[in-house]
C-alpha positions, 0 to 999 in steps of 0.5 A, spaced: 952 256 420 954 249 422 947 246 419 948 251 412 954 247 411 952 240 412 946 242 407 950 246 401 955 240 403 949 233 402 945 238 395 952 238 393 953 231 394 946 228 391 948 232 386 954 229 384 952 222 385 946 224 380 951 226 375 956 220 377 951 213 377 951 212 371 957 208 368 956 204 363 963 201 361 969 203 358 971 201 350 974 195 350 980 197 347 984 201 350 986 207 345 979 209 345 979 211 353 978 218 355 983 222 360 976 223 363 975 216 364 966 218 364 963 213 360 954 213 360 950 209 354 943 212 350 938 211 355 943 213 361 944 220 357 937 220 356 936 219 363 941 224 366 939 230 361 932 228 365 935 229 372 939 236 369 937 239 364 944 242 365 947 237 361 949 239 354 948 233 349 954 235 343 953 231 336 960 230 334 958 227 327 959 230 320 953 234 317 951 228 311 950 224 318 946 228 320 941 230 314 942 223 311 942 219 318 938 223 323 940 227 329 936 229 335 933 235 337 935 234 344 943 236 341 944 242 343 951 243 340 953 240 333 960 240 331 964 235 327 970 233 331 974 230 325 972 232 318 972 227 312 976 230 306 975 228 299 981 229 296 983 222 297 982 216 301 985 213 308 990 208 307 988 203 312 980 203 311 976 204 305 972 211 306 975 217 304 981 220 309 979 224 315 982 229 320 980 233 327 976 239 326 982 244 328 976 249 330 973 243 335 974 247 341 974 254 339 967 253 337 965 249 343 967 253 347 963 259 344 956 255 343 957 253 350 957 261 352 951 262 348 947 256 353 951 259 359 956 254 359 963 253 361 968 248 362 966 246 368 958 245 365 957 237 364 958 234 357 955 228 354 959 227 347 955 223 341 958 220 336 955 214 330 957 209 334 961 209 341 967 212 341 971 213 334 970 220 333 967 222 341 974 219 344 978 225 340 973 230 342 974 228 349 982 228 349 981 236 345 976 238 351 980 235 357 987 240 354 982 245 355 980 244 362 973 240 362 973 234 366 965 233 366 965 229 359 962 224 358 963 220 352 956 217 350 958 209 349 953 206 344 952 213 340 947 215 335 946 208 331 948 204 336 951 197 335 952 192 329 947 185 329 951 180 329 946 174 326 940 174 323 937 177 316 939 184 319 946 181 321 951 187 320 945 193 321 946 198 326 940 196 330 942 195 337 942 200 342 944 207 342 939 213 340 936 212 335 934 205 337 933 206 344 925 210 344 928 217 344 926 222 339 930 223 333 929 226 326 931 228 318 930 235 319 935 239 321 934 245 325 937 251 321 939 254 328 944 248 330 946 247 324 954 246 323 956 250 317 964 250 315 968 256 314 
């Protein structure tokens, strides 16, 4: 009995430190930390949905993101977690005036089930590029209980250039940059439509 112990304890150990050895670090500023405090990079992701193809990869950005960005076949969940409106514009940016999906997690939570997960599954939330919009999705997750969310710190375009002749362009790091597979067809079944 002893020994049965000892191993259901050691597999869940290896196990958890599967999950736990990547960290890559946290946001610099402060307001976009997550309560989970779980921080993981593209290839580190990439790494991890290889180690447990349990982990659900969820793309936070909004459909025109994905039909005119790209997005990855290895998502298994698309759901915006803030939704542009185009009825004016943001009054701090020059982009049009954005709100969180009210329906974030209720659609998770029902996508999730439909991959056998739950809020004790482990989450990878993917963003354009870090965590403007994944850091929400994780606050939004943790009041409904899900602590295993990562936040993907490079995102789908990943980092500005900061010198050179392609200064400014999104060519540094995160998935689409890292080697991983990604595409501009969209697959129907994952597709996000709004209600």
């Amino acid at each position: 009995m002893k020994k049965q112990i000892l191993v259901s304890l050691f597999a869940a150990a290896v196990s958890f430190s599967s999950v736990t050895a990547f960290a890559a670090e946290a946001p610099k500023d402060p307001k976009k930390h997550t309560p989970q405090g779980l921080y993981i990079d593209a290839k580190e992701t990439i790494e991890l949905m290889k180690k447990d193809p349990k982990v659900i990869l969820v793309d936070v950005r909004t459909p025109e993101e994905w039909q005119f960005v790209g997005y990855t076949e290895a998502a298994q969940i698309m759901i915006p977690s803030v939704i542009f409106k185009y009825d004016g514009m943001d009054e701090k940016k020059p982009r049009y005036r954005s709100v969180n999906n009210d329906n974030f997690v209720s659609e998770l939570e029902s996508k999730a089930a439909d991959l056998g997960a739950d809020e004790n599954s482990t989450y990878v939330i993917m963003c354009r590029s870090g965590a403007t919009r994944a850091q929400p999705a994780a606050k939004m997750m943790w009041q409904y209980g899900y602590k295993n969310v990562y936040i993907m710190t490079d995102g789908f375009e990943g980092s500005k250039t900061k010198e050179g002749d392609k200064k400014g362009f999104r060519l540094v790091n995160g998935w689409k940059n890292s080697g991983a597979p990604w595409t501009y067809n969209i697959d129907a079944k994952k597709a996000y439509f709004y209600k």
